[in-house]
C-alpha positions as CSV (number, residue, x, y, z in Angstrom):
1,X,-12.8,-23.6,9.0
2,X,-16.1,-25.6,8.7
3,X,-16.0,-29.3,8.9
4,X,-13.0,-29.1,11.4
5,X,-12.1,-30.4,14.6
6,X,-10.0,-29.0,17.1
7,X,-7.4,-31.7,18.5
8,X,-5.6,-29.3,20.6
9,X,-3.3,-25.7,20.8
10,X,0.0,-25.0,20.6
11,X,1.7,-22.1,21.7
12,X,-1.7,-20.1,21.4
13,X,-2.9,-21.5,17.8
14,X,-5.5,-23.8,17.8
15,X,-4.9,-27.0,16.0
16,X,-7.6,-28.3,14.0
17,X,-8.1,-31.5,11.8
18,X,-10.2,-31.1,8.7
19,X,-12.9,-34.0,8.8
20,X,-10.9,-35.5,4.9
21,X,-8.1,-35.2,6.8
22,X,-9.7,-38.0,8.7
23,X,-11.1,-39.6,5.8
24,X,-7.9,-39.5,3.4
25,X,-5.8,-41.3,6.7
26,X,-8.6,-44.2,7.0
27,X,-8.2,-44.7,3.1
28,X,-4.4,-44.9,3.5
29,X,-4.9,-47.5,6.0
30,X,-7.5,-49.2,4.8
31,X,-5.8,-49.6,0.9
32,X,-2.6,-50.5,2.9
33,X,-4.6,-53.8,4.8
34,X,-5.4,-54.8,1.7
35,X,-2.0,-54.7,-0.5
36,X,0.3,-55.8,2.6
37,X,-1.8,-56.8,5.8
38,X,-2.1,-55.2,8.8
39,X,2.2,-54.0,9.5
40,X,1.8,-52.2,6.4
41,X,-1.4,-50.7,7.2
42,X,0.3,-49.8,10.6
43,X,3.8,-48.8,9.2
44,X,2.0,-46.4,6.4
45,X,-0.3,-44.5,9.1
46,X,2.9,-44.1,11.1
47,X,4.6,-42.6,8.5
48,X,1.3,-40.6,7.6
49,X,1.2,-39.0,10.5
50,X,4.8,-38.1,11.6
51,X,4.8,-36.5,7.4
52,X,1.7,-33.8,8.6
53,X,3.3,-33.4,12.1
54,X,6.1,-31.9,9.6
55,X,3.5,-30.2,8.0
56,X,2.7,-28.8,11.3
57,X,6.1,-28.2,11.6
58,X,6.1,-26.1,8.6
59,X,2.7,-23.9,9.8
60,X,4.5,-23.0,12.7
61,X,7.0,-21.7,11.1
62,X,4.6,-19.2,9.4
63,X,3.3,-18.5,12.4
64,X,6.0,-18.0,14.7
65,X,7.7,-15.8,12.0
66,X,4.4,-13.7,11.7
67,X,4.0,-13.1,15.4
68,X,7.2,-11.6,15.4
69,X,5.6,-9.4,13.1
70,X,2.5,-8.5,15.4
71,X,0.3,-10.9,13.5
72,X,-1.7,-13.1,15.1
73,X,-2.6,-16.7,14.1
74,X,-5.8,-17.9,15.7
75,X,-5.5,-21.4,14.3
76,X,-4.1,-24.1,11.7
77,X,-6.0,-26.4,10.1
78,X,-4.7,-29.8,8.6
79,X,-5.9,-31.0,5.5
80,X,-5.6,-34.3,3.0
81,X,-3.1,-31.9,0.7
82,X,-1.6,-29.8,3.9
83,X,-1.4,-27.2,6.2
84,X,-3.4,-24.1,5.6
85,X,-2.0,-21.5,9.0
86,X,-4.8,-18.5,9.4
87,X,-2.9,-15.3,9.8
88,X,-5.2,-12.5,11.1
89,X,-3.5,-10.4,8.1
90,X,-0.5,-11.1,5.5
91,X,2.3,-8.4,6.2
92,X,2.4,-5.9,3.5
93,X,6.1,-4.8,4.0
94,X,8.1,-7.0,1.5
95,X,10.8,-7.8,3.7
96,X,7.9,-8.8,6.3
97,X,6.3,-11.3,4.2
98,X,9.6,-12.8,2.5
99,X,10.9,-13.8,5.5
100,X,7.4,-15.4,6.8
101,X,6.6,-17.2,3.4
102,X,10.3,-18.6,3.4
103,X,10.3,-19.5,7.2
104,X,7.9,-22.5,6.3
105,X,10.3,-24.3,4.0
106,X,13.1,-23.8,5.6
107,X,11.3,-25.4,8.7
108,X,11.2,-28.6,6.5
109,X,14.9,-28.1,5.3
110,X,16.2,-28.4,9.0
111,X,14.5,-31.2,9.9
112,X,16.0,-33.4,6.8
113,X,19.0,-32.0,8.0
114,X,18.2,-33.1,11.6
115,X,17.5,-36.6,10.3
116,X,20.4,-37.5,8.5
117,X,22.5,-35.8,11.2
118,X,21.0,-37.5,14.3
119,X,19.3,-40.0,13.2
120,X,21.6,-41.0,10.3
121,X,19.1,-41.2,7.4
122,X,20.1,-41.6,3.7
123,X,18.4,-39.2,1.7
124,X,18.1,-39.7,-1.9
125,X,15.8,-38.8,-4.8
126,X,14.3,-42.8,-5.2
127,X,13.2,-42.8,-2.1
128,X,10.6,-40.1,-3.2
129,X,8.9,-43.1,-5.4
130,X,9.0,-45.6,-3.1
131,X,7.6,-43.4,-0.4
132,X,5.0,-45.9,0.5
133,X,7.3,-48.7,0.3
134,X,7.5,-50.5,3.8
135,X,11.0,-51.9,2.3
136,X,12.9,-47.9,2.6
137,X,13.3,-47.0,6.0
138,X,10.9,-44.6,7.3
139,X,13.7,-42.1,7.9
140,X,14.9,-42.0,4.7
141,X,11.6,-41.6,3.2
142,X,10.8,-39.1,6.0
143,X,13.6,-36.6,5.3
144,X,13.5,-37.0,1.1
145,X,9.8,-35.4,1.9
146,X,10.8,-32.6,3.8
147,X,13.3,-31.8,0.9
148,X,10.4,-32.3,-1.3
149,X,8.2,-30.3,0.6
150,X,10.4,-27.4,0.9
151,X,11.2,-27.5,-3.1
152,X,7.7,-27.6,-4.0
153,X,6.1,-25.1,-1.6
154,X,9.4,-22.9,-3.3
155,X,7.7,-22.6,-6.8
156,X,7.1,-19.7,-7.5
157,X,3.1,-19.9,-8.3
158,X,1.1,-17.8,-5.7
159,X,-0.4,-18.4,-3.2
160,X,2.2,-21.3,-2.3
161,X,4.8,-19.7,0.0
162,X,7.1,-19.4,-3.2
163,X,4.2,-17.6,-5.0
164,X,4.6,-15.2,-1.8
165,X,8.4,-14.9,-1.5
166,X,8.0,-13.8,-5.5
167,X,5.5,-11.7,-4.8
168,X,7.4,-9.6,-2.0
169,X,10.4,-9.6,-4.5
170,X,8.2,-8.0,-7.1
171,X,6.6,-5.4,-4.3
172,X,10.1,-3.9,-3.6
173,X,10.2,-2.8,-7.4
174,X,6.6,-1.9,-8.0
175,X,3.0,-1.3,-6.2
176,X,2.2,-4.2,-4.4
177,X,-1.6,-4.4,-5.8
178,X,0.7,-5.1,-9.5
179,X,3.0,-7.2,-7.5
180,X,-0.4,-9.4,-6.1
181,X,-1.4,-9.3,-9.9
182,X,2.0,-10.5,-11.5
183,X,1.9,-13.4,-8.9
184,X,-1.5,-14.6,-9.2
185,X,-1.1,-14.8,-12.9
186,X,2.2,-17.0,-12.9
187,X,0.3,-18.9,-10.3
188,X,-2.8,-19.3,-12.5
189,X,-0.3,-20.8,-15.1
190,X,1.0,-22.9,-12.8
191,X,-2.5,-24.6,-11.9
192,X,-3.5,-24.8,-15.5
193,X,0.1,-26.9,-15.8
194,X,-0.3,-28.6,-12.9
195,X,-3.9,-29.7,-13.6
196,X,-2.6,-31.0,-17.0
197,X,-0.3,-33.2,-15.7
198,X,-3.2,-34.5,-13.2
199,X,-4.8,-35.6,-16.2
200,X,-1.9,-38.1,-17.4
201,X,-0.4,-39.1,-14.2
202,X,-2.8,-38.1,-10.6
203,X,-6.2,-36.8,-10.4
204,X,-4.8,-35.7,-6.7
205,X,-2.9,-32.8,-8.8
206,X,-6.2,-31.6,-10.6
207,X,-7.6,-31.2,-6.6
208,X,-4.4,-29.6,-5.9
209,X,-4.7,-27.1,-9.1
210,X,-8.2,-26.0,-8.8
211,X,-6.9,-25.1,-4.7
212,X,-4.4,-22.9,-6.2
213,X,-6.3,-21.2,-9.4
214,X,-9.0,-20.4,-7.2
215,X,-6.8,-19.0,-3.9
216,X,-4.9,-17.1,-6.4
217,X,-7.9,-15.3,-7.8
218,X,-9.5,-14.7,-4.7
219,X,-6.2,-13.3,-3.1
220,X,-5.5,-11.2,-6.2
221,X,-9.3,-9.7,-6.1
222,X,-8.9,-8.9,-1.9
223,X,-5.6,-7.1,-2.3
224,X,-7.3,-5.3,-5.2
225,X,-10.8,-4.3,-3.3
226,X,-8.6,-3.6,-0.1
227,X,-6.7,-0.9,-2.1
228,X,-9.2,0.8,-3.8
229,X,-11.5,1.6,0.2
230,X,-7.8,2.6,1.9
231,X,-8.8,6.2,3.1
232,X,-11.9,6.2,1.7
233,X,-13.7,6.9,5.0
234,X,-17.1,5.1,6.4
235,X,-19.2,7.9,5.3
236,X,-18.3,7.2,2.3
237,X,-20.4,4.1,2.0
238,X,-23.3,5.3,4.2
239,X,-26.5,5.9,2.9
240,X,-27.5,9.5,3.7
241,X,-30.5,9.9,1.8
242,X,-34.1,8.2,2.8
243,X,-37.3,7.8,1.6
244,X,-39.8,8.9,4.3
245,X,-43.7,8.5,4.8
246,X,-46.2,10.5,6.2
247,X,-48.5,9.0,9.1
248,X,-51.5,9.8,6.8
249,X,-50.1,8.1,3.9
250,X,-52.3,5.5,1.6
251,X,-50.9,1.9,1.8
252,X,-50.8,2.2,-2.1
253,X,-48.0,4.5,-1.3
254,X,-46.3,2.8,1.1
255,X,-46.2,-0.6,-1.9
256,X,-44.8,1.9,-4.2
257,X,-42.0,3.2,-2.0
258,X,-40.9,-0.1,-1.2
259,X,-40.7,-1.2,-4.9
260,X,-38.7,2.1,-6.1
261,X,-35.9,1.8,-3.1
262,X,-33.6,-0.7,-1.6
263,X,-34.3,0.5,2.2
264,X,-35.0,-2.3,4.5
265,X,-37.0,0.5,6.9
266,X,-38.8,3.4,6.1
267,X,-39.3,6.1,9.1
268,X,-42.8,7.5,9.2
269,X,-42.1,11.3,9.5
270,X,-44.7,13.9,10.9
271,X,-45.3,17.4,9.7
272,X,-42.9,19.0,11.5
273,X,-40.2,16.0,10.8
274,X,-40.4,14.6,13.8
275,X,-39.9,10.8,13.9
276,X,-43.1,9.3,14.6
277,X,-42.6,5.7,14.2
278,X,-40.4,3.2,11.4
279,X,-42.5,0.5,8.6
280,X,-40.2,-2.4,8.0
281,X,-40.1,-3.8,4.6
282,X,-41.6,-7.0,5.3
283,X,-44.6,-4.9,6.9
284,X,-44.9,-3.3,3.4
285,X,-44.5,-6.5,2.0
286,X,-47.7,-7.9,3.7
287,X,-49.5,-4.9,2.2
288,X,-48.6,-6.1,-0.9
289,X,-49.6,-9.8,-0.7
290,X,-52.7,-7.6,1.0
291,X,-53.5,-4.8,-1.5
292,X,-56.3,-5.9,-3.5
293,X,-58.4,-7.0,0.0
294,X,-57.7,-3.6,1.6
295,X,-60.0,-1.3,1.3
296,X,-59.6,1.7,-1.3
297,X,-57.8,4.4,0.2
298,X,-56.7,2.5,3.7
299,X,-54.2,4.6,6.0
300,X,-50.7,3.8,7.0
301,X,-51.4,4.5,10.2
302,X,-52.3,0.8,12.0
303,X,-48.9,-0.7,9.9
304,X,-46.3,1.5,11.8
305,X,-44.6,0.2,14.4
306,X,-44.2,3.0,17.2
307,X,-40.3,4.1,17.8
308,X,-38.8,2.3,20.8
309,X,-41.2,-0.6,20.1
């Protein structure tokens, strides 16, 4: 991803920190300062960053779960709203991609469970509001997030890992192009919702549904594309049929072929068809810008490039 910087690898994936990332925990700390001095600043980038190393967490649970699988996972990358794990493909087998979209959440279940059972934290549904509160212990706040983090990634609006687990429900009952479909739809829904509430309460959640209108749309349209070319094969999409020129031919006809095709080359064909030498469009295109100074009736011949030049 562009505008990232790699902080590290684990396990074979490559870390990476979006450059907002960056920016959103300098604003944090900075807005911190300001409302409660400098332990607050200090206290909320603490709890900042030990909240994405659960997001991290999370990732690697994808990841791990889809390497079992075969798939590969060249890198994460953390940004201001999450983690966004690249798989090298999403598993097509329902049972596959159920159990990789659900290992993320559960990832953050176990360590709220972790929390309150070695470390003793309290976890209840306040804390959620007073999560920037230096007042609530950071490991209360910490494990109410993970709980929070698991139930929201659980909705069911794709592509959030409950959008997936629905849509590998849905593929065991019907084609999983219609499955993709259903999915992105309810998740479309979701972002219109979601965006609406932004409006009243968070402009953070209008960021958050314009992410997941326009991953659902572009997932939906992949799956869709990818269907259609399965066994159609290579030839299929090559183009077989060229215009050719002569080595005698005017320059007039040489404009006029370029402006009736879509070839980026033209070969420049003897009598006997044997390849003589190619002109490249942007050697035509000079004839053009040079027509009307040529002189009437002027040869291909000094504009093609010999073969093997």
């Amino acid at each position: 991803m562009s505008w990232s910087l790699n902080i590290g690898t684990i396990a074979g994936t490559a870390v990476r920190v979006h450059v907002t990332f960056l920016l959103f925990l300098g604003w944090i700390f900075a807005a911190s300062w300001v409302t409660g001095g400098s332990q607050a600043a200090w206290q909320g980038l603490a709890f900042l960053v030990l909240l994405f190393a659960c997001v991290v967490a999370h990732e690697f649970g994808h990841i791990f779960t889809a390497r079992a699988f075969g798939v590969s996972t060249p890198d994460v990358t953390l940004l201001p709203i999450g983690g966004v794990a690249r798989l090298e493909r999403i598993p097509e087998e329902p049972y596959e991609e159920f159990l990789v979209a659900i290992a993320g959440p559960l990832v953050n279940v176990a360590i709220a469970i972790g929390l309150v059972l070695l470390a003793g934290a309290r976890v209840n549904a306040g804390d959620l509001s007073a999560v920037e509160s230096p007042h609530t212990s950071m490991i209360d706040r910490l494990a109410a997030v993970n709980l929070f983090l698991a139930v929201f990634n659980l909705i069911p609006a794709f592509p959030m890992d409950g959008g997936r687990v629905l849509r590998a429900l849905l593929a065991t009952r019907m084609g999983y192009v219609r499955a993709t479909e259903i999915a992105a739809f309810i998740g479309q829904g979701f972002a219109f919702a979601l965006g609406f509430i932004g409006l009243f309460f968070n402009p953070l959640l209008i960021f958050i549904a314009i992410f997941v209108y326009l991953a659902a749309s572009s997932e939906a349209h992949l799956v869709a594309i990818r269907a259609m070319s399965r066994g159609v094969p290579t030839s299929a999409a090559m183009m077989t049929q060229f215009a050719t020129l002569a080595p005698d031919a005017h320059v007039e006809e040489a404009v006029q072929t370029l402006l009736r095709t879509s070839q980026s080359e033209f070969p420049v064909v003897d009598g006997s068809g044997r390849l003589v030498g190619l002109v490249t469009s942007e050697t035509v295109g000079e004839m053009l810008m040079l027509h009307e100074a040529l002189p009437k009736g002027a040869r291909l011949g000094p504009w093609t490039r010999p073969t093997g030049a």
